[in-house]
C-alpha positions, -999 to +999 in steps of 0.1 A: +361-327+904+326-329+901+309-368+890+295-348+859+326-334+849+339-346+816+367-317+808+380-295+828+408-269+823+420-248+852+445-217+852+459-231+819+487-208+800+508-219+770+535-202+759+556-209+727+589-191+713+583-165+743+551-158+732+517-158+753+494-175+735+466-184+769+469-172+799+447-183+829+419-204+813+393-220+828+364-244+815+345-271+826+320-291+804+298-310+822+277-342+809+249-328+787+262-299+778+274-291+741+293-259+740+306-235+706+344-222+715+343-187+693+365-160+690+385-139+658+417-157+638+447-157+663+428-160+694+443-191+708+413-215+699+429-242+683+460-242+708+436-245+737+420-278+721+455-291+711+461-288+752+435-302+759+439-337+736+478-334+748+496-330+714+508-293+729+516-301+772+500-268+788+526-247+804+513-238+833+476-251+850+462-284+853+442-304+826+414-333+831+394-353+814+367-374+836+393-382+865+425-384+846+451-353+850+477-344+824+509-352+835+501-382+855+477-403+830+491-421+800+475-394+775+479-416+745+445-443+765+429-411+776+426-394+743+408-421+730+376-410+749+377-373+733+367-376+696+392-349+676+379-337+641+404-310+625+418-308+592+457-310+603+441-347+608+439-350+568+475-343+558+482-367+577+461-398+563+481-416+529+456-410+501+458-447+490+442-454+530+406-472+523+382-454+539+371-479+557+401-483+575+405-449+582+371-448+602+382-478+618+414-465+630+394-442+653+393-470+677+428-467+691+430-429+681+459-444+653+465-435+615+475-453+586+474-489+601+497-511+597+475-545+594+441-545+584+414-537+608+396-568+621+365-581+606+344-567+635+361-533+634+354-532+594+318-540+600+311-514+629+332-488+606+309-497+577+278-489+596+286-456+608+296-447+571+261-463+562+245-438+590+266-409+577+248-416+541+283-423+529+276-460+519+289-453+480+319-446+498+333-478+521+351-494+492+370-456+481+404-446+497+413-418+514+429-398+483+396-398+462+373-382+489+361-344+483+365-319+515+329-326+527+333-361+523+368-363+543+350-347+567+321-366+576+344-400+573+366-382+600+335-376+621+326-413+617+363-424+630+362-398+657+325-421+669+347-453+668+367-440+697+352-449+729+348-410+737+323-385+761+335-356+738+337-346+707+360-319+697+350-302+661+377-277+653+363-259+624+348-288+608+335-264+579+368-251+568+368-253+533+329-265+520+314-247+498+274-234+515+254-264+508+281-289+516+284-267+548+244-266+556+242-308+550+271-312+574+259-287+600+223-310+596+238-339+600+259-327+635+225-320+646+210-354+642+243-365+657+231-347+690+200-361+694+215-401+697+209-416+728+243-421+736+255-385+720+289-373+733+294-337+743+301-315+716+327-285+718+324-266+685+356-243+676+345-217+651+346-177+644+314-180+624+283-178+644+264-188+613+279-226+623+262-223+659+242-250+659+204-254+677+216-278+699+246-256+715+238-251+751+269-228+760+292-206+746+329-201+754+340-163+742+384-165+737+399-128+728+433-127+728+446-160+746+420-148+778+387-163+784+360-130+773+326-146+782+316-177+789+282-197+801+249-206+788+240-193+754+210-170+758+234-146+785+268-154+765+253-145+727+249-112+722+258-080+698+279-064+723+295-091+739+307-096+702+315-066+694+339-066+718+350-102+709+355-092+671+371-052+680+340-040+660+304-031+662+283-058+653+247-071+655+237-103+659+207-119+644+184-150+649+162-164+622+146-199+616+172-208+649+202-202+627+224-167+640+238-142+616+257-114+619+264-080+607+292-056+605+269-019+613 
């Protein structure tokens, strides 16, 4: 695989209760890239990045991250280079969890600790809560957090990891519009760090397609659609194909909309 390579999925199917859910995918994210996975409800987007962190194993094809192969790495070390930020995560953490711990947790990609973080863990998590502008919120737990707010601390835990990717799987589920357009800002700022990870966005809302996205993955149906650089990937009629309807897509300010016509 290629030095650049940070992900790469080839021929990858998954199957579950005799049901085809992807057949035949394949994607590669290279170093510097930061790529938007969209495609309708059902389409086998958040299977494909469950395979890909290895809390579903593929059922056919061959997974990587960097030089380690599913199958024949210890997934448990690897998975603490790619950054994972989806709401299952959520009904997961005890409400009484400080937040700081939670972020800190990120680390070793482990929840609900069972000793306190060290003091050099707790200082490192409160500074990324301090960058996040979340500072009123290092001595709350877990339980007291709004939806916005329990997602931005899970964004800070998913930077404690030691990761090349960062994996946002619908990270606006659930905010209301400005808690939305804040986050959104802030994932932006995120990608301008020095030391930014790739990002792979998992949406079905091009209005979440953020400046910084270099490449587009289209999924229809369990099958890869489209994929490659934005500007040939995003357009009305590849997505009225992707969606089963006509649509147009818009661009204004640098922020995509688009309309049923």
């Amino acid at each position: 695989m290629p030095a650049q390579s940070l992900l790469r999925v080839q021929q990858a199917t998954f199957t579950r209760g005799g049901r085809r859910i992807l057949e035949g995918i394949d994607w590669q994210v290279n170093r510097g890239q930061h790529w938007c996975v969209l495609g309708p409800n059902g389409c086998g987007k958040t299977s494909l990045i469950n395979l890909i962190t290895g809390y579903e194993p593929a059922t056919d094809g061959v997974i990587q991250i960097g030089e380690d192969t599913f199958g024949n790495s210890d997934w448990r070390e690897v998975r603490k280079r790619v950054g994972l930020v989806t709401n299952t995560l959520t009904t997961y953490i005890e409400a009484g969890e400080p937040v700081v711990h939670v972020v800190a947790s990120g680390r070793d990609a482990k929840l609900n600790l069972w000793q306190p973080p060290s003091a050099t863990l707790k200082k490192q998590a409160a500074g990324l809560i301090e960058a996040a502008g979340c500072t009123h919120l290092k001595k709350s737990l877990w339980g007291t957090l709004s939806q916005g707010e329990k997602q931005k601390i899970l964004i800070c835990r998913a930077l404690m990891a030691r990761f090349e990717v960062l994996i946002l799987d619908e990270p606006c589920a659930g905010l209301d519009p400005v808690a939305r357009e804040q986050f959104l800002s802030w994932m932006s700022e995120i990608s301008t760090w020095p030391e930014a990870p790739s990002l792979v966005m998992v949406t079905h809302h091009v209005e979440e397609i953020l400046p910084c996205i270099t490449h587009l993955f289209l999924l229809r149906a369990g099958r890869v659609y489209a994929q490659g650089e934005k500007a040939e990937v995003l357009t009305s009629s590849a997505l009225s194909t992707l969606y089963g309807a006509a649509v147009k897509l818009t661009k204004k300010d640098g922020k995509y909309a688009l309309r049923v016509v």
